[in-house]
N, C-alpha and C positions, 0 to 999 in steps of 0.2 A: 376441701375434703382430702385433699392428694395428699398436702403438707402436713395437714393433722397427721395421715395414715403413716407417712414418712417421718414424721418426726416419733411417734408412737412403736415404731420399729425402730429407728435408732436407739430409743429409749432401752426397748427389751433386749437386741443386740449388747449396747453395753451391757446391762444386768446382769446377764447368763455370761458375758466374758466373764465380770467379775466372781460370777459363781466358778465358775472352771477356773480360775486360777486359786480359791480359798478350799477350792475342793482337793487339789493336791495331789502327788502320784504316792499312794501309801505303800506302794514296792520299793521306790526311792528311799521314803520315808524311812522304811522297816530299818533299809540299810544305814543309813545316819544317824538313825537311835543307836544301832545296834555297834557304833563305833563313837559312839560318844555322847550317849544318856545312861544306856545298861548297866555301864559298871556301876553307879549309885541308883538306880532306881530299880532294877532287877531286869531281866533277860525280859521278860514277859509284861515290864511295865509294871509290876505288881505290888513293887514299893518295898523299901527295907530300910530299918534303922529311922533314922530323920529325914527320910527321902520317902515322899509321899508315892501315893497309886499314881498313873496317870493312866494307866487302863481302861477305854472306856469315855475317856473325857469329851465333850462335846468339842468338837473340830473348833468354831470361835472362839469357847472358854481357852483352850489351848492357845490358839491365836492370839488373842487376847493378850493373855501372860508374856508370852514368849516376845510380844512389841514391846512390853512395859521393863522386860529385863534388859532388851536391847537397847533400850534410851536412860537406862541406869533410875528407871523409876522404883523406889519403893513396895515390893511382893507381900512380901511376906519372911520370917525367917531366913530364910534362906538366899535372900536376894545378893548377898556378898557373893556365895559360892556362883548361882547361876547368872548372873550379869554378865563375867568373862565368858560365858558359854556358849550367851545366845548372842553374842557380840560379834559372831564370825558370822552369824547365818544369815542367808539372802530371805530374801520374801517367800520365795520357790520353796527354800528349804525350813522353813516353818511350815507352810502349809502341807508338806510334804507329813512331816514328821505328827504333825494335828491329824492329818487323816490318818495314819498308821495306827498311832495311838486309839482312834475313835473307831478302828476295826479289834482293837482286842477285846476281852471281856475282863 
């Protein structure tokens, strides 16, 4: 029963690590949008031109994308422009930038 109990709390420990690390510091985040997404998607995330919304977007869906630009996968339109982009960013600084994004409206 011990090692069940034990292995069953290691289990949840990781879990919840990897939740607080996909969770992200969205104060961080604000600021690295704010120095290197804003100029083409707008101050507020809001989206302009051929630069969609990203206001709002579910933190994974964000995640998500921003893994798929970093390994020069195939997005969508745009993936020539933001491949170089997301090509700098640590892990830290995706999820950073997903949870900023997932506090605006």
């Amino acid at each position: 029963m011990k090692i069940v109990s034990a292995v069953a709390l290691t289990a949840a420990l990781t879990a919840l690590s990897g939740v607080a690390l996909a969770a992200g510091d969205a104060a961080a985040g604000k600021t690295l949008y704010g120095g290197s997404c804003a100029s083409c998607h707008g101050m507020s995330a809001e989206g302009q031109g051929i630069f969609p919304k990203l206001a709002g977007h579910a933190v994974d869906d964000t995640l998500a994308k921003l893994k798929k630009y970093k390994a020069g996968e195939q997005v969508g339109a745009n993936t020539a422009m933001m491949a170089p982009m997301a090509a700098g960013l640590s892990d830290a600084d995706m999820a950073n930038v997903a949870a900023y994004l997932a506090t605006l409206k």
